[in-house]
SERO-4910 file (N, C-alpha, C, O; in steps of 0.05 Angstrom, whole numbers):
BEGIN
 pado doro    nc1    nc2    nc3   cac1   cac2   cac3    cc1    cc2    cc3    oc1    oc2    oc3
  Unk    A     -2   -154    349     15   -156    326     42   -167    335     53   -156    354
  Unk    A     56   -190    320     78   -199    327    101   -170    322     94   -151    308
  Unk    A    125   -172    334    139   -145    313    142   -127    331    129   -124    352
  Unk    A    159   -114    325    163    -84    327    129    -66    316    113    -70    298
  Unk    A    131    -43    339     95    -29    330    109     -5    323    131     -4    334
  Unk    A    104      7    314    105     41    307     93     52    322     70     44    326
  Unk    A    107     80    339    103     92    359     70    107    349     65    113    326
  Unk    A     54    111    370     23    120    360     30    160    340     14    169    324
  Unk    A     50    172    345     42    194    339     54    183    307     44    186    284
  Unk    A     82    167    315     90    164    275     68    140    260     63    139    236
  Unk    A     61    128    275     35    113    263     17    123    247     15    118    223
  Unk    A     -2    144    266    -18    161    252     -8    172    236    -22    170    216
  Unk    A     20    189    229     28    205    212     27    177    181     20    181    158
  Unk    A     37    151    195     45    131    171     19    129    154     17    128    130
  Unk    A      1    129    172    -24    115    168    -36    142    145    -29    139    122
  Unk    A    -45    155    149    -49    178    135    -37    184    112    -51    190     93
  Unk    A    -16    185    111      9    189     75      2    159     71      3    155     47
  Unk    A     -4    136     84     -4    107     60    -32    119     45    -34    120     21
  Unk    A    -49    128     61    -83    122     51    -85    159     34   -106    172     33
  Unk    A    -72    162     29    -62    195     13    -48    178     -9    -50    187    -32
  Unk    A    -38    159     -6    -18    147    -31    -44    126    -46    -48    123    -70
  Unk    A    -59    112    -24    -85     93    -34    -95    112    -53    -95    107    -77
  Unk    A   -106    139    -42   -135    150    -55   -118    147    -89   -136    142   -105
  Unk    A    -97    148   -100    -86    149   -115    -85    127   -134    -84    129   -158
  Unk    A    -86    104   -117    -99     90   -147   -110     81   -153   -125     68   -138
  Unk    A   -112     82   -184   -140     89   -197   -148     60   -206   -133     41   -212
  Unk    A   -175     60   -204   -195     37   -215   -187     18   -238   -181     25   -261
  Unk    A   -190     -9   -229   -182    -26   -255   -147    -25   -245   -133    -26   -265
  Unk    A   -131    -22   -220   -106    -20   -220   -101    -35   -186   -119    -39   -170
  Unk    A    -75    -41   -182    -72    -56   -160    -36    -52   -149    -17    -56   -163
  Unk    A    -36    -46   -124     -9    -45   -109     -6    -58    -86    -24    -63    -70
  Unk    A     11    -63    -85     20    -90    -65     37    -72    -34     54    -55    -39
  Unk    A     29    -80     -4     26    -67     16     55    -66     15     58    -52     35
  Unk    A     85    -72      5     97    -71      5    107    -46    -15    127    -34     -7
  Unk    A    100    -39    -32    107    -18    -55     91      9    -41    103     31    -41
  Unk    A     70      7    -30     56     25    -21     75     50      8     76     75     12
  Unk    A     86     25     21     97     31     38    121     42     36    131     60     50
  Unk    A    135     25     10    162     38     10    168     65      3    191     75      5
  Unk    A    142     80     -8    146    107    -11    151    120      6    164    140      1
  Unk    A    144    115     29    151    138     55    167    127     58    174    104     55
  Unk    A    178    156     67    208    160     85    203    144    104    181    145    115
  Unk    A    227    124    114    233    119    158    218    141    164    221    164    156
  Unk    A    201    132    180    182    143    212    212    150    227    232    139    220
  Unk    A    210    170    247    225    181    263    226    159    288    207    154    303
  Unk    A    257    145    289    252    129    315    256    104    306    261     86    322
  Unk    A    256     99    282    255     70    267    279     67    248    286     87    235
  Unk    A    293     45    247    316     36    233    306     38    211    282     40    207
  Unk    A    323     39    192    317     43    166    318      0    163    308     -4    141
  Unk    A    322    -16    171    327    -42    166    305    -57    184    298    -79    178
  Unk    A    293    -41    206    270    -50    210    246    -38    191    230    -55    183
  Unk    A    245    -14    186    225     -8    165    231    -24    150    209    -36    150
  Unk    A    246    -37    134    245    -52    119    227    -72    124    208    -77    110
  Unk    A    234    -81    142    228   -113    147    187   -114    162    169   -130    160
  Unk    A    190    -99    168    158    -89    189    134    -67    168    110    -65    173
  Unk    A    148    -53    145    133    -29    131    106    -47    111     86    -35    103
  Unk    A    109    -72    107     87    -81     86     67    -87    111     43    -80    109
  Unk    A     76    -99    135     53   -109    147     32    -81    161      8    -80    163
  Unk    A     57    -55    171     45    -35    173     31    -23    159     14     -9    169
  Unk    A     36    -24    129     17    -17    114    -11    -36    105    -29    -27     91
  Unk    A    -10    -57    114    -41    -85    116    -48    -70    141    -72    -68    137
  Unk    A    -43    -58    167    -57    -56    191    -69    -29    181    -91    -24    189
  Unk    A    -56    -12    165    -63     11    165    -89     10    145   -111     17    152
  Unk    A    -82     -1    114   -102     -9     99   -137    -21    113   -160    -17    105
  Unk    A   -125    -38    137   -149    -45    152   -163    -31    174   -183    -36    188
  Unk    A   -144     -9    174   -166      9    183   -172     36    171   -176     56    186
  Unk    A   -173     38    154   -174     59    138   -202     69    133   -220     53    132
  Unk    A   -208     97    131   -227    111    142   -246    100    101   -239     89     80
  Unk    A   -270    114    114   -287    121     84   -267    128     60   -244    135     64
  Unk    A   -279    127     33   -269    133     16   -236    137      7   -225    154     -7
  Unk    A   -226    112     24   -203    105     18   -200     73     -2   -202     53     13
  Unk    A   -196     66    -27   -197     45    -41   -178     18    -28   -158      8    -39
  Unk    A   -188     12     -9   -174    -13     11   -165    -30    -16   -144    -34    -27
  Unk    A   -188    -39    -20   -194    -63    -39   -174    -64    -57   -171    -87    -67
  Unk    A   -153    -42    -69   -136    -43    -92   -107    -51    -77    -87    -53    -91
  Unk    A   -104    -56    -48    -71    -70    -35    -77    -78    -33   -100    -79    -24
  Unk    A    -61    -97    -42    -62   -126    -42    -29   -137    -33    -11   -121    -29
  Unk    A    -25   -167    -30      3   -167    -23     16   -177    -41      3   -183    -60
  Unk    A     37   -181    -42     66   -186    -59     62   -212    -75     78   -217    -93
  Unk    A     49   -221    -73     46   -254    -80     19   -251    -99      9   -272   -108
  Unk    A      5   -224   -105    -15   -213   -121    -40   -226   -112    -59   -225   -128
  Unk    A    -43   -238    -91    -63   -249    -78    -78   -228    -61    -71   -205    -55
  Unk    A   -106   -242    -52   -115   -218    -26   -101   -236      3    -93   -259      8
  Unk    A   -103   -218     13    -89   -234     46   -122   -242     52   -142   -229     47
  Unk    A   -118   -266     62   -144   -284     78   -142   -265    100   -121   -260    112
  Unk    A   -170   -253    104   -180   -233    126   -208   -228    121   -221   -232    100
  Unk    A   -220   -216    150   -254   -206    142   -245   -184    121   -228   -166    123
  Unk    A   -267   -193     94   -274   -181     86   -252   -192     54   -248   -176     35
  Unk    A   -246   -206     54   -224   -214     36   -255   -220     11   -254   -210    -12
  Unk    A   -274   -232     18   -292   -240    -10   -311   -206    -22   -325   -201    -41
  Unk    A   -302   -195     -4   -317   -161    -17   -294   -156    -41   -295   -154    -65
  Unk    A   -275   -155    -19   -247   -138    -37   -254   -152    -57   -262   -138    -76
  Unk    A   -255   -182    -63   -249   -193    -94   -268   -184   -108   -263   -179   -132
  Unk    A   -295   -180    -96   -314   -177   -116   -311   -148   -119   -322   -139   -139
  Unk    A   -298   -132   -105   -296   -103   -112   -277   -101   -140   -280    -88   -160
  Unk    A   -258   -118   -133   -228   -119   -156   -246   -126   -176   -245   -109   -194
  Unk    A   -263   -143   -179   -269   -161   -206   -282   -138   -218   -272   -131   -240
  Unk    A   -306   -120   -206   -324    -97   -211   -316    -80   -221   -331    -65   -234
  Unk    A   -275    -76   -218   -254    -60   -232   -256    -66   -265   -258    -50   -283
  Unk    A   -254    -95   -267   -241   -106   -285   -222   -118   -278   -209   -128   -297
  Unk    A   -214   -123   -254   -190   -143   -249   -194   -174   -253   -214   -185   -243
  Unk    A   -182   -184   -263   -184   -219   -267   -167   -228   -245   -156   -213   -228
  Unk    A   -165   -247   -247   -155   -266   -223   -154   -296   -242   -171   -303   -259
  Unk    A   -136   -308   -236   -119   -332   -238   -130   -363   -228   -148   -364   -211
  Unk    A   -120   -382   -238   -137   -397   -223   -131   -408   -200   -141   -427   -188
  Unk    A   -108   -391   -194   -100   -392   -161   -102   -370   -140    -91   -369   -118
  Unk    A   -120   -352   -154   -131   -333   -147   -109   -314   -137   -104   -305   -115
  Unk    A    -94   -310   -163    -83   -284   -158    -82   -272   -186    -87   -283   -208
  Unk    A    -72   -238   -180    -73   -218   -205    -47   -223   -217    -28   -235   -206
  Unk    A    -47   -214   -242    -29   -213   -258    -17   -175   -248    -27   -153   -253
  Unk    A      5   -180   -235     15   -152   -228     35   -137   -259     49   -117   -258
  Unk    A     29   -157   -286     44   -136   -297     24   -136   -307     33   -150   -325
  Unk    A      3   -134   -313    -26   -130   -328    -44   -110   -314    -58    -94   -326
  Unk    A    -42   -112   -286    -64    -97   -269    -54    -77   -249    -64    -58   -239
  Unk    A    -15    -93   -246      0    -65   -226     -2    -43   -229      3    -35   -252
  Unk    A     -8    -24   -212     -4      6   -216     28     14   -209     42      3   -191
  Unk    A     36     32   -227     72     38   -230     72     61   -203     93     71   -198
  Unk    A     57     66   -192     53     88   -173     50    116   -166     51    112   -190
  Unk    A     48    133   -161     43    152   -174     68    169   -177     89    165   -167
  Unk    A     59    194   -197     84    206   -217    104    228   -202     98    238   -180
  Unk    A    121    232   -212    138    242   -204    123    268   -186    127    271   -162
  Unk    A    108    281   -201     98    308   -187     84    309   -166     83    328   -150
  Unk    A     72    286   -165     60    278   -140     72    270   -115     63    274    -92
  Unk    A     94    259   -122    104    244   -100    129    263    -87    139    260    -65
  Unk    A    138    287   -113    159    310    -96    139    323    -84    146    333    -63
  Unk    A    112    329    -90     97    349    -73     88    344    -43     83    357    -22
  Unk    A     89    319    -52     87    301    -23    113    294     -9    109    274      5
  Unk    A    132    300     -6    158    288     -2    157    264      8    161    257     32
  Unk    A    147    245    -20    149    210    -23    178    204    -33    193    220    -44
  Unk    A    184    172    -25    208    172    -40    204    157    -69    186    140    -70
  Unk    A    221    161    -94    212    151   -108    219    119   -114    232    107    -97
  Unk    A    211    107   -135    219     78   -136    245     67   -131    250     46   -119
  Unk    A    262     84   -142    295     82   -137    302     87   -113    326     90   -108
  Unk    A    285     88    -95    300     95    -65    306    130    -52    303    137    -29
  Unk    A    312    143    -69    314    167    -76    281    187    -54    257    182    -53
  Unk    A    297    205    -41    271    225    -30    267    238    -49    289    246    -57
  Unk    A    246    247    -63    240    269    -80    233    297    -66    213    302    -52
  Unk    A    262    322    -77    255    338    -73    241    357    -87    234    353   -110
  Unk    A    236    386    -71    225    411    -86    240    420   -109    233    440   -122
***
């Protein structure tokens, strides 16, 4: 991977709260590896301006390896496209199987199919941060 890597113990920790934030959304819905990511807090060790800049692609490495019964197929990236990768013609036919449509430039309509992310209660129980930037507390 070009980049700055995330140290293996805050990795695993990243990797785990993204695919806890995946199981979350729901069918017929779609989030972009960049929104996904920005819920977590900075990893311990990491600039808050490199997370910035490195957190969407960490969350595509993490998405691609993500264990069973985690909904890969619903990140997608910023541009509402699938990223060209193995396995890029499953995901679509998995999206389509949702109900997702696609464009004739083969991308989603993210205000028709985006998921807003999940709700407040979820995301203070989890100490996610919320859309505003904001950590949600207890």
């Amino acid at each position: 991977m070009n980049g700055l890597e995330l140290p293996p113990a805050e990795r695993d920790a990243f990797y785990a709260t993204l695919w806890k934030i995946a199981r979350q959304i729901p069918a017929g819905r779609v989030y972009t590896y960049g929104q996904i990511a920005a819920l977590i807090p900075t990893p311990a060790g990491i600039t808050p301006d490199d997370y910035k800049t490195y957190r969407a692609r960490w969350a595509g490495n993490a998405m691609a390896a993500c264990p069973p019964g985690v909904p890969w197929q619903r990140v997608i990236n910023a541009q509402g496209k699938i990223s060209p990768r193995r396995g890029a013609e499953m995901q679509r036919a998995l999206l389509i199987s949702e109900g997702i449509a696609f464009d004739s430039q083969d991308r989603i309509d993210l205000s028709r199919f985006g998921w807003h992310g999940p709700n407040d209660e979820w995301r203070q129980a989890n100490g996610l941060i919320s859309p505003d930037g904001q950590i949600s507390l207890f």
